[in-house]
C-alpha positions as CSV (number, residue, x, y, z in Angstrom):
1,X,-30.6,-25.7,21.7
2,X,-28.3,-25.1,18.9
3,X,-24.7,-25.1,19.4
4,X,-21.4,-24.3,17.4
5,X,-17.7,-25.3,18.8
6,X,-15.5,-23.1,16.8
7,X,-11.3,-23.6,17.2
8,X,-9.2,-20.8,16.1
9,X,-5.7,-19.8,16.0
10,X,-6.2,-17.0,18.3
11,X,-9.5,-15.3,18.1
12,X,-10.8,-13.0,19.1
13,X,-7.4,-12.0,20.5
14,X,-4.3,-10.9,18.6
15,X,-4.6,-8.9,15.4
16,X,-5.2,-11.6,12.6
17,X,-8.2,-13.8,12.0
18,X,-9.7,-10.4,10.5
19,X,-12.2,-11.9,8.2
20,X,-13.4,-14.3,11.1
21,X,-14.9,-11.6,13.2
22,X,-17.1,-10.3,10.0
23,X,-18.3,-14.7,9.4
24,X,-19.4,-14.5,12.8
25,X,-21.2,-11.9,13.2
26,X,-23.9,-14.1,10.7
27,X,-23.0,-17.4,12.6
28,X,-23.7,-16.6,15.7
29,X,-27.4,-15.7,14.1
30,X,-27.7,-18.9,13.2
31,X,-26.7,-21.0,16.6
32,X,-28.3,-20.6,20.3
33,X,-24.2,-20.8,21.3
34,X,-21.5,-20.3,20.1
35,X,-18.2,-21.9,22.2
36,X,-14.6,-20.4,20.9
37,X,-11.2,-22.0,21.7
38,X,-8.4,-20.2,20.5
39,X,-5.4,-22.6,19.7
40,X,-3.2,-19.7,21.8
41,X,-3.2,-16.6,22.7
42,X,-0.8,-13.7,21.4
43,X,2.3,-12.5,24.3
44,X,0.2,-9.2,24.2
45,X,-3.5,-10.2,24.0
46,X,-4.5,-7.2,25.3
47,X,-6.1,-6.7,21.7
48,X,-9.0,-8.5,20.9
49,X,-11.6,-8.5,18.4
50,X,-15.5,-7.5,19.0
51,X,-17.4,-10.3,18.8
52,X,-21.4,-10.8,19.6
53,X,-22.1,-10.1,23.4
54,X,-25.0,-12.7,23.5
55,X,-24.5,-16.7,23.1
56,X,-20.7,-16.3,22.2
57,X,-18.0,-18.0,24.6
58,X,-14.5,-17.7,24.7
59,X,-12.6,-21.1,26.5
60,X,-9.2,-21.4,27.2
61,X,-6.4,-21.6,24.8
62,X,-5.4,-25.4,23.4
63,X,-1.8,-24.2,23.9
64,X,-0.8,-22.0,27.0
65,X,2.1,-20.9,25.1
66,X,2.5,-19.9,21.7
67,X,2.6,-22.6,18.7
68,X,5.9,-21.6,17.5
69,X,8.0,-21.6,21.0
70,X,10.6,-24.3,20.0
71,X,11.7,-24.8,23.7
72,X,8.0,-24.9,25.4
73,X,6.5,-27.2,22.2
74,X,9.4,-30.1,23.3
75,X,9.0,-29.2,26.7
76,X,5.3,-30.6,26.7
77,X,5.2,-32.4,23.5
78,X,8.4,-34.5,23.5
79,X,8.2,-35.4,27.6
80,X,4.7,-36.8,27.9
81,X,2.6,-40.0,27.3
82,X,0.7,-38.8,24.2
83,X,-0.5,-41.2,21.6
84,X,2.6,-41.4,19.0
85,X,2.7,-44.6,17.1
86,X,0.5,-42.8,14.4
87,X,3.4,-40.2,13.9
88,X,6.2,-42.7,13.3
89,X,4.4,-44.3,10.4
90,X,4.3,-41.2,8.8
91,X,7.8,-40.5,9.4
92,X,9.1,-43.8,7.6
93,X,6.2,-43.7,5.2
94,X,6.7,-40.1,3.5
95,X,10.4,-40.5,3.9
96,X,10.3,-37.6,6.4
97,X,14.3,-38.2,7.2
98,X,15.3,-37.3,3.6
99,X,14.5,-33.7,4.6
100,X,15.7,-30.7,7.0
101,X,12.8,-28.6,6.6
102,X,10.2,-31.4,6.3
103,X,11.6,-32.8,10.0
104,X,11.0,-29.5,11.5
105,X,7.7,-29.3,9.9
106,X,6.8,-32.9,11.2
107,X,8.3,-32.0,14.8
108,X,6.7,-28.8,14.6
109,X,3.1,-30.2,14.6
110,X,3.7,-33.7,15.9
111,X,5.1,-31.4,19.6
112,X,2.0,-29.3,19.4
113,X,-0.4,-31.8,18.8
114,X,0.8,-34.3,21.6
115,X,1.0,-31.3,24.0
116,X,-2.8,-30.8,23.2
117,X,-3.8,-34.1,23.7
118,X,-1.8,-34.7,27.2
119,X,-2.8,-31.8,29.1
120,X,-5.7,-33.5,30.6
121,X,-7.9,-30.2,31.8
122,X,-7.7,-28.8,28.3
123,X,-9.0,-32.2,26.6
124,X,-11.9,-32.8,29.1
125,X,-13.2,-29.3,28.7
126,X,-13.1,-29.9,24.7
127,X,-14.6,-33.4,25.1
128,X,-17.4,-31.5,27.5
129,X,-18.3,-29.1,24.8
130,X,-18.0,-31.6,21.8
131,X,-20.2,-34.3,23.3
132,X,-23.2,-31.1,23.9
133,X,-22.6,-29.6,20.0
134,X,-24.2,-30.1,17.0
135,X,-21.2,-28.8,14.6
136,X,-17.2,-28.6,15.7
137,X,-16.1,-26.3,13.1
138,X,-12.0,-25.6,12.8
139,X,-11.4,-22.6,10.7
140,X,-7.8,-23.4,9.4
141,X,-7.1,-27.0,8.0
142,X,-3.8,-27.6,10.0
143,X,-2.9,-27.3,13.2
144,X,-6.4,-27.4,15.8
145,X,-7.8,-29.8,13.3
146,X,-5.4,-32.5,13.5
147,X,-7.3,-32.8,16.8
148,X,-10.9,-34.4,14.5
149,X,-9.2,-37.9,14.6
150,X,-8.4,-38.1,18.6
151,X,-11.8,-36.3,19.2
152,X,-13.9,-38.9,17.5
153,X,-11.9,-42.1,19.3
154,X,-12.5,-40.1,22.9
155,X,-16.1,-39.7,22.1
156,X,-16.5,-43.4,20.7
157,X,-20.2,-44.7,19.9
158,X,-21.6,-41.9,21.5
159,X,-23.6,-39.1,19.3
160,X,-21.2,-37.0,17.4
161,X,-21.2,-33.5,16.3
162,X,-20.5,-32.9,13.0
163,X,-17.0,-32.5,11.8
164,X,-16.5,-29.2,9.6
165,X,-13.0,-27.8,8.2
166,X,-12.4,-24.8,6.2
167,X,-9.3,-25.1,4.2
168,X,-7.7,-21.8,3.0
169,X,-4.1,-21.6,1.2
170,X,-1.2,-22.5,3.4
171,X,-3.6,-25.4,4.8
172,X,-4.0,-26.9,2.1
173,X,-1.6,-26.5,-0.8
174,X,1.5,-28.2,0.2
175,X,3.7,-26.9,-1.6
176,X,2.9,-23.6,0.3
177,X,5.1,-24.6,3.0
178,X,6.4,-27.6,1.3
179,X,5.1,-30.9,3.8
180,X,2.0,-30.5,6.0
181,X,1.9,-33.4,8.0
182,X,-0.7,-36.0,8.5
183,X,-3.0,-35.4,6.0
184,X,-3.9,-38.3,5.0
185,X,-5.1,-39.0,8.6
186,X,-7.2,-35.7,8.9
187,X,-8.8,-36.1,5.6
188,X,-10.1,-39.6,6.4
189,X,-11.9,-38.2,9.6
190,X,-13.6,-35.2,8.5
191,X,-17.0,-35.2,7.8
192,X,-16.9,-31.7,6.2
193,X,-14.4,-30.5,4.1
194,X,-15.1,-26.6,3.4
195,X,-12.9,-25.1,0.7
196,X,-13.0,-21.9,-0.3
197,X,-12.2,-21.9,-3.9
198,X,-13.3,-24.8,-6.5
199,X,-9.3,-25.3,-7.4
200,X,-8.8,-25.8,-3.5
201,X,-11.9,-28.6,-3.7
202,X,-10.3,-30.3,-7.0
203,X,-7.1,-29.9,-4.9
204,X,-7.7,-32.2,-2.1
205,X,-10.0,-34.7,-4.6
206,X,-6.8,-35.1,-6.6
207,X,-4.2,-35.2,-4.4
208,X,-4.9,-38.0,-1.6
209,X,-6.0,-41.3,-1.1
210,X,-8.2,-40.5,1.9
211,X,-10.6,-38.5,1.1
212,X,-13.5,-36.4,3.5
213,X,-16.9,-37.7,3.8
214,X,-18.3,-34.1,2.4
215,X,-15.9,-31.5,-0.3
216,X,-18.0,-28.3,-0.5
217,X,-16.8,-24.9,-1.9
218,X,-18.0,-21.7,0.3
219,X,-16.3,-18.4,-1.0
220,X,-14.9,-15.8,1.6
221,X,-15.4,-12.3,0.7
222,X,-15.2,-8.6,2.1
223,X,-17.6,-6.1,3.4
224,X,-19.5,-3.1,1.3
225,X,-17.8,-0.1,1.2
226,X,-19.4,3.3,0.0
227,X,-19.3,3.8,-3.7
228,X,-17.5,7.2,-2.9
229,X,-14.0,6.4,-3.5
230,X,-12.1,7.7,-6.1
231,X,-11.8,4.7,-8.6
232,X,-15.3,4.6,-8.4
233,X,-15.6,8.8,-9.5
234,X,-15.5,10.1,-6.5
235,X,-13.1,13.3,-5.9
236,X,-9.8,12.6,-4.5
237,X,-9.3,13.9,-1.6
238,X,-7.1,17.3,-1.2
239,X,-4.5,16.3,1.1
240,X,-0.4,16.2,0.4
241,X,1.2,12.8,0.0
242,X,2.6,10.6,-2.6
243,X,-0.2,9.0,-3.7
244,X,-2.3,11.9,-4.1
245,X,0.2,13.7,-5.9
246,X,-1.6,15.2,-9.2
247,X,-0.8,13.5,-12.1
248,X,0.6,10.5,-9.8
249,X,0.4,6.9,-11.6
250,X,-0.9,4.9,-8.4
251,X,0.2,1.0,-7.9
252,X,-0.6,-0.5,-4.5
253,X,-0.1,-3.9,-2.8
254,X,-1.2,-5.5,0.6
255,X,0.8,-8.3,2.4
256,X,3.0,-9.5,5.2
257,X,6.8,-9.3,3.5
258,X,7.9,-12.7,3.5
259,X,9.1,-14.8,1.5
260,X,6.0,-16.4,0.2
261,X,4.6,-12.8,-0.8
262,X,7.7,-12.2,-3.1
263,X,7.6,-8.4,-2.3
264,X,10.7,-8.4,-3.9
265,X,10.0,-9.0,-7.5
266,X,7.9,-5.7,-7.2
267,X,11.0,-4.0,-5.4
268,X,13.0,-5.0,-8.7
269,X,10.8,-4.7,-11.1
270,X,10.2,-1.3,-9.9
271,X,13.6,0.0,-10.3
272,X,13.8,-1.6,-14.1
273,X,11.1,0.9,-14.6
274,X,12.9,3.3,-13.2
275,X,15.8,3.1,-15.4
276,X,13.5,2.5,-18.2
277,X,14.0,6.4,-20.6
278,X,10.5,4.7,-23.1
279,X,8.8,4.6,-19.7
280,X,9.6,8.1,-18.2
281,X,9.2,9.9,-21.5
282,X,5.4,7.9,-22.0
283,X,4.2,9.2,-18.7
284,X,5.3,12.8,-19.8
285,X,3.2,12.1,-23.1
286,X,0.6,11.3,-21.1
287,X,0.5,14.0,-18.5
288,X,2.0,11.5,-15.3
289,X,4.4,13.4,-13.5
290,X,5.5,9.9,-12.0
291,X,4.5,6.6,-10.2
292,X,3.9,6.0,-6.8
293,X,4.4,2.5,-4.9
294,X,2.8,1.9,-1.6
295,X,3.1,-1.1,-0.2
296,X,1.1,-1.9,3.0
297,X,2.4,-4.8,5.8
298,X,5.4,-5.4,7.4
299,X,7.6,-8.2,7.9
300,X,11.2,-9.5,8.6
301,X,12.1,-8.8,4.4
302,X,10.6,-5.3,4.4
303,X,14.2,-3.6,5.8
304,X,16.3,-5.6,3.1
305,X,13.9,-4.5,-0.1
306,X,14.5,-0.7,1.3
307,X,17.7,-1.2,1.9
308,X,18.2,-2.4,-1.8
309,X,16.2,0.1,-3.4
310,X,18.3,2.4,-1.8
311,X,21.4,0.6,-3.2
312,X,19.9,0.4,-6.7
313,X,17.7,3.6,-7.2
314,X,18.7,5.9,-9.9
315,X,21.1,8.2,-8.2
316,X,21.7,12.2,-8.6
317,X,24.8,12.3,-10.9
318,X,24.2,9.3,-13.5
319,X,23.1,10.3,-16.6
320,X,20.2,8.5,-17.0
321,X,16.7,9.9,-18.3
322,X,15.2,7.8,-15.3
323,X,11.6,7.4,-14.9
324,X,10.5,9.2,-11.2
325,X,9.1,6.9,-8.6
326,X,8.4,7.7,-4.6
327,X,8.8,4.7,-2.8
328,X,5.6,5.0,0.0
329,X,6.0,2.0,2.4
330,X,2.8,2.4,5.1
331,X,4.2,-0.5,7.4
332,X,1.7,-2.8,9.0
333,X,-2.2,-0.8,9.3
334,X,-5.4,-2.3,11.2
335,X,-7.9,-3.6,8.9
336,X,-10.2,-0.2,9.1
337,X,-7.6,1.9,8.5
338,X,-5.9,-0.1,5.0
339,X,-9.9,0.3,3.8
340,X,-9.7,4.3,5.1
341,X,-6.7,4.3,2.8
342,X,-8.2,2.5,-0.5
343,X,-11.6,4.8,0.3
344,X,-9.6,8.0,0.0
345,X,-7.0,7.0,-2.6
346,X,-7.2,6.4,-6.2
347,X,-5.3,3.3,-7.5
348,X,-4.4,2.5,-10.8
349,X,-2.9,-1.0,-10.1
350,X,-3.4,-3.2,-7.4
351,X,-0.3,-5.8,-7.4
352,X,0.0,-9.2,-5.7
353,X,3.0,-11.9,-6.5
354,X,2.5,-14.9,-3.9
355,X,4.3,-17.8,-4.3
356,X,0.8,-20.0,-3.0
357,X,-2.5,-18.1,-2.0
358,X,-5.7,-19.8,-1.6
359,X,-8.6,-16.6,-2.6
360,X,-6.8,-13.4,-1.3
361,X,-9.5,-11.4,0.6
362,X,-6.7,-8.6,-0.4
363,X,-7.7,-9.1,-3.5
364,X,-11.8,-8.9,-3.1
365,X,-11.2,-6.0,-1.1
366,X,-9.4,-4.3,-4.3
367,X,-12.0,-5.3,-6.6
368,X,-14.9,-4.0,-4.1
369,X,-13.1,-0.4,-4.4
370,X,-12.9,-0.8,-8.1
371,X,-9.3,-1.6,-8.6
372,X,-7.5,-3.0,-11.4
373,X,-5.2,-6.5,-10.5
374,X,-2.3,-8.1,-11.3
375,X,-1.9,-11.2,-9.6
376,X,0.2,-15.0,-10.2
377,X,-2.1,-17.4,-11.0
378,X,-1.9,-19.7,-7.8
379,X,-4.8,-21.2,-5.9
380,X,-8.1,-19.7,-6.8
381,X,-7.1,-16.8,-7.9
382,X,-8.1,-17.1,-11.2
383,X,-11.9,-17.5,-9.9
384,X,-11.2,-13.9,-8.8
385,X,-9.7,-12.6,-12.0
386,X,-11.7,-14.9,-14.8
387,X,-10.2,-15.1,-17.9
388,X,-11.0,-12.5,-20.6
389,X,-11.8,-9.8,-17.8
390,X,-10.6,-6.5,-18.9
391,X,-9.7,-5.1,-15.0
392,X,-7.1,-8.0,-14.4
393,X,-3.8,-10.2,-15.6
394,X,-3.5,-13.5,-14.6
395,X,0.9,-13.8,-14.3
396,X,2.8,-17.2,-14.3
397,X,3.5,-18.9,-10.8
398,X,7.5,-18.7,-11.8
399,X,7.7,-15.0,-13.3
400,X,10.7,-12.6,-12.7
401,X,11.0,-9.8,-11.8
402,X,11.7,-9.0,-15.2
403,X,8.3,-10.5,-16.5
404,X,6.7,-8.8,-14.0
405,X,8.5,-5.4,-15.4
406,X,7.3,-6.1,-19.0
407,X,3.7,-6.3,-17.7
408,X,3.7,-3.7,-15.6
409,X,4.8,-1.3,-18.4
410,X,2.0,-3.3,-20.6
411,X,-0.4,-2.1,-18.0
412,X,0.6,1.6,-17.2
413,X,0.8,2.1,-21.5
414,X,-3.0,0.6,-21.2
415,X,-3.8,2.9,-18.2
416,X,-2.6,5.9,-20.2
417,X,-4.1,5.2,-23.5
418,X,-7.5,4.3,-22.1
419,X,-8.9,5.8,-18.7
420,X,-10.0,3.5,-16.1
421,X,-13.5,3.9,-15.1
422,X,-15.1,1.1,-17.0
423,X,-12.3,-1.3,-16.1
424,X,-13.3,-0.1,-12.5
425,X,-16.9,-0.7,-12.7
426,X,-16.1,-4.1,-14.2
427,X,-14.1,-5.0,-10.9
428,X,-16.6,-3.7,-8.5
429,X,-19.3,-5.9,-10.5
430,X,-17.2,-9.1,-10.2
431,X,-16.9,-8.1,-6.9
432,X,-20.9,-7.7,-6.1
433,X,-21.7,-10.6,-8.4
434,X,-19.2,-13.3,-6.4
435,X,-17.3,-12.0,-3.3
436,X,-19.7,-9.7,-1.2
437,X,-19.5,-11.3,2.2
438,X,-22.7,-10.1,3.3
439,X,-24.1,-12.8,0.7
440,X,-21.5,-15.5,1.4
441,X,-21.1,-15.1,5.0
442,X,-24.8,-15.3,5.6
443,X,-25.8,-18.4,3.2
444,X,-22.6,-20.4,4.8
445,X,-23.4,-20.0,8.2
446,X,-27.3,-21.5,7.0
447,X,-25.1,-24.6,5.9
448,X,-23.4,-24.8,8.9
449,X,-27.0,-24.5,10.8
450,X,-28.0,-27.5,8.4
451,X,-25.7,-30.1,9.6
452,X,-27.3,-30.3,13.1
């Protein structure tokens, strides 16, 4: 019998892990069984994600609080007898003491990974369902998977499972969060390295000494949607709100507002626009009676950006010819209800200005619904947006908010001056051609079936 250990952050419960539920719905057709252990579980895990009925299990957490409790993380990973020696050559050898943020980082996972390995129930129920697997998969390459080295000392001499990673963005670009620690140990023990761009692959093979048996590439991607939305010529639909305003100029973007998103830049290069008089009076050329900005997620920056367009937005007595914007922030949306939006919506713009990304699934998603991007050229992104594609524009890592202004008016002169339904059958045919996750989801879960 066939079976699959799969470690998580904290599917199927909690809200994120979105795209994991859709991968394995095909890899549990490729396994007898299929064992889950969620690295925690949210404070509220009242939500959790379908997942198959038959051969799927869910085990107890790793952690039996969450990862990012300071007080609980030294509580069980300072006081115990968890290997350590490991950690303190790392400290001394990267120089870990020359850095506030790259201590905390190094705490951060050293606490978590020692309160793993000393909580003996939790590591003799892993060991029992590693020793009867054919394939321990880890879907994130940080934080469960710093367990491959301690899992393959336990099980010694004994038959192994195979030891997969998938490596996304944060997980494997360090400069993403700035340090991840022990690398250089994980890499060394893994038999499967599963990236899922080519740049992430090249990434790894050119960045460390220790390198993974296996480097593979196995693309994400995003579910078909109908044809009938309204980049794609369908009708939009008659309802009242910003975005379907007539003659609305429609420029979208998806994310958590951090600081690694950048929201920001769009915040301020929106109100350049705004006080741009070229801009206003080429929309009324063109027929645009003004442009619309929804943003979807929410995060700890999102009340400072509307605090500052606020501050900075064109106000009722200057004399300025001001272009007219509405401001649309959605807040934070389930999955089905952000692709409800994009089905009933037209978009002329789909924006995205992330510090470090590995292959935005944001990103696919726009593409599938025929979308136009503009995205910073970090990670594999550019394997989304290829060079010399008319529906996208690859922008510099460092941009302003400024450059990100001048391109932006590039882009809504291009948009009035030439309609976009080829550009949006060109980015639904990227999409079909390389990111349907029917196809990608399906032909890696038969490689993961392979390494039995």
């Amino acid at each position: 019998m066939s079976k699959l250990v799969l470690f998580t952050n904290t599917f199927p419960f909690g809200k994120g892990e979105t795209f994991l539920q859709e991968e394995l719905q095909f890899t549990s057709k490729e396994f007898d069984e299929v064992v889950i252990f969620p690295l925690y579980t949210p404070n509220n895990n009242a939500y959790k994600h379908d997942i198959p009925s038959v051969g799927v299990r869910i085990m107890q957490p790793l952690l039996p609080f969450d990862h990012k409790d300071k007080k609980a993380l030294i509580k069980n990973g300072f006081f115990c007898f968890a290997p350590i020696w490991f950690a303190i050559k790392e400290f001394f050898a990267k120089k870990i003491f020359l850095s506030g943020k790259k201590m905390w980082l190094f705490a951060n996972y050293l606490f978590m990974l020692r309160s793993i390995l000393s909580n003996r129930s939790v590591m003799n129920e892993v060991m029992e369902q590693i020793k009867g697997c054919n394939v321990a998969y880890f879907y994130w390459g940080d934080k469960s998977a710093l367990l491959v080295p301690f899992l393959k000392k336990r099980a010694g001499k004994g038959a192994l499972p195979k030891f997969a990673v998938r490596f996304h963005g944060s997980d494997i670009y360090e400069e993403a969060k700035g340090y991840l620690p022990f690398r250089e140990m994980l890499y060394k023990s893994i038999d499967y390295a599963i990236t899922i761009s080519k740049n992430g692959e090249e990434y790894i093979k050119n960045n460390y000494k220790n390198q993974p048996k296996v480097i593979s590439t196995h693309r994400l991607g995003s579910f078909y949607h109908s044809d009938a939305c309204p980049n794609l010529a369908a009708p939009v639909p008659n309802n009242v709100s910003a975005a379907d305003a007539p003659g609305a100029f429609n420029i979208i973007s998806c994310s958590n507002v951090i600081e690694l998103k950048r929201v920001h830049l769009i915040a301020q290069a929106m109100l350049m626009i705004e006080r741009d008089n070229q801009i206003c009076r080429l929309l009324q050329d063109g027929g645009i009676s003004h442009i619309c900005w929804t943003h979807i997620g929410d995060g700890p920056l999102l009340e400072p950006i509307k605090e500052y367009i606020t501050a900075y937005s064109v106000k009722v007595d200057e004399d300025i010819e001001a272009t007219p914007i509405v401001y649309n922030f959605m807040g934070a949306m389930p999955h089905s209800k952000v692709i409800d939006y994009y089905q009933t919506h037209y978009t002329d713009l789909f924006v995205q200005v992330s510090r470090s990304e590995g292959v935005p699934v944001s990103i696919m998603e726009a593409l599938s619904f025929g979308m136009s991007v503009l995205a910073t050229n970090v990670g594999g992104v550019t394997e989304l947006i290829p060079q010399g594609c008319n529906c996208g524009t690859l922008l510099n890592k460092d941009l302003s908010a400024e450059d990100l202004y001048k391109c932006l008016k590039e882009w809504i002169t291009k948009s009035i001056m030439q309609p976009g339904y080829e550009r949006a059958l060109e980015a639904r045919k990227l999409w079909e051609e390389n990111w349907d996750s029917s196809k990608n989801y399906a032909n890696f879960a038969k490689f993961l079936s392979t390494l039995q």
